[in-house]
C-alpha positions as CSV (number, residue, x, y, z in Angstrom):
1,X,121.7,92.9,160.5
2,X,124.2,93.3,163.3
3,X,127.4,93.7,162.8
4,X,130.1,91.7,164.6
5,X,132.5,93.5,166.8
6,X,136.2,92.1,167.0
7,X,137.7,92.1,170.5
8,X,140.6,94.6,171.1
9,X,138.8,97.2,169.5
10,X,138.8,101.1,170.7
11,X,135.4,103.0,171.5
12,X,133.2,104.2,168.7
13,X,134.0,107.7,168.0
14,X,130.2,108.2,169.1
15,X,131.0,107.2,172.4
16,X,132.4,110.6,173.1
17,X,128.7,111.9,173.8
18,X,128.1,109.5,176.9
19,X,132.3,109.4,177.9
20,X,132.7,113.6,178.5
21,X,133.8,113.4,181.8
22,X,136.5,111.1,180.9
23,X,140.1,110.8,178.5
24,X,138.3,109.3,175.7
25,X,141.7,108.3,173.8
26,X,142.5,106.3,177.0
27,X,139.5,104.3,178.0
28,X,139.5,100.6,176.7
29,X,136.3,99.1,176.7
30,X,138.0,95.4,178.0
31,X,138.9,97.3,181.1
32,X,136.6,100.1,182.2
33,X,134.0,98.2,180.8
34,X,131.9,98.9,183.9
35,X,132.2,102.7,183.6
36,X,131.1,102.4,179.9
37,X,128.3,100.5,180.6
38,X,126.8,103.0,183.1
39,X,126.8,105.6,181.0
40,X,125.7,104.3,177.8
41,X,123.0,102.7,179.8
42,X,122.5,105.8,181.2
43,X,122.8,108.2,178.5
44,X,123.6,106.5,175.3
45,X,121.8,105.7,172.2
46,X,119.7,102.2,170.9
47,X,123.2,102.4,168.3
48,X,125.5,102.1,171.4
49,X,123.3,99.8,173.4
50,X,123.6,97.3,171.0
51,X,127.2,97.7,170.1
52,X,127.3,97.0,174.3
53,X,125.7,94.0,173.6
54,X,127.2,92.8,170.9
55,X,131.0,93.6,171.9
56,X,130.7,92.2,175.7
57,X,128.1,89.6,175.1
58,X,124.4,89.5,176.2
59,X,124.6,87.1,179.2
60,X,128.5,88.5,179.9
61,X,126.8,91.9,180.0
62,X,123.2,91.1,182.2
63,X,125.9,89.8,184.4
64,X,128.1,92.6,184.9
65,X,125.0,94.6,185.1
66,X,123.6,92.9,188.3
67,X,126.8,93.5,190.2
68,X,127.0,97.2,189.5
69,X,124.9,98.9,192.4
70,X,121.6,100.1,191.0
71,X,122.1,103.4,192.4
72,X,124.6,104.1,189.4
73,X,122.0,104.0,186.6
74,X,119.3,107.1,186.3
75,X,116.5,104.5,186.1
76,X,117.5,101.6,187.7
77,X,113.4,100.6,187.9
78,X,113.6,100.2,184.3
79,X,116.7,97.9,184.4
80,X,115.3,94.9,186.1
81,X,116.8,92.1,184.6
């Protein structure tokens, strides 16, 4: 079962791991969301994928994901939406 995620929230705690270059206690997810993305796509686990998906939205998230440049993701061949 997925749980729902309530807007206004602050990061998972396990979102340090794929955030390490950045002030963790000042990234909001409703407006670096695009940053957050890239690297949990990048680096993250199937946990944080999902909590992507469910906190943005599937079809909110496929679309902010076209409009950031594939060259950002490590495997943008895999990502083809």
């Amino acid at each position: 079962m997925v749980k729902t995620v309530t807007k206004k929230q602050k990061l998972p705690e396990d979102f340090k791991s794929v955030l390490w270059g950045y002030n963790f206690k000042k990234i909001n997810p409703d407006e670096n969301y695009e940053r957050i993305i890239v690297n949990t796509l990048n680096y993250g686990s199937w946990k944080q994928w999902c909590w992507l998906a469910n906190y943005y939205g599937i079809k909110k998230l496929k679309n902010i994901i076209q409009e950031i440049p594939e060259s950002e993701f490590r495997n943008y061949r895999a990502l083809r939406l």
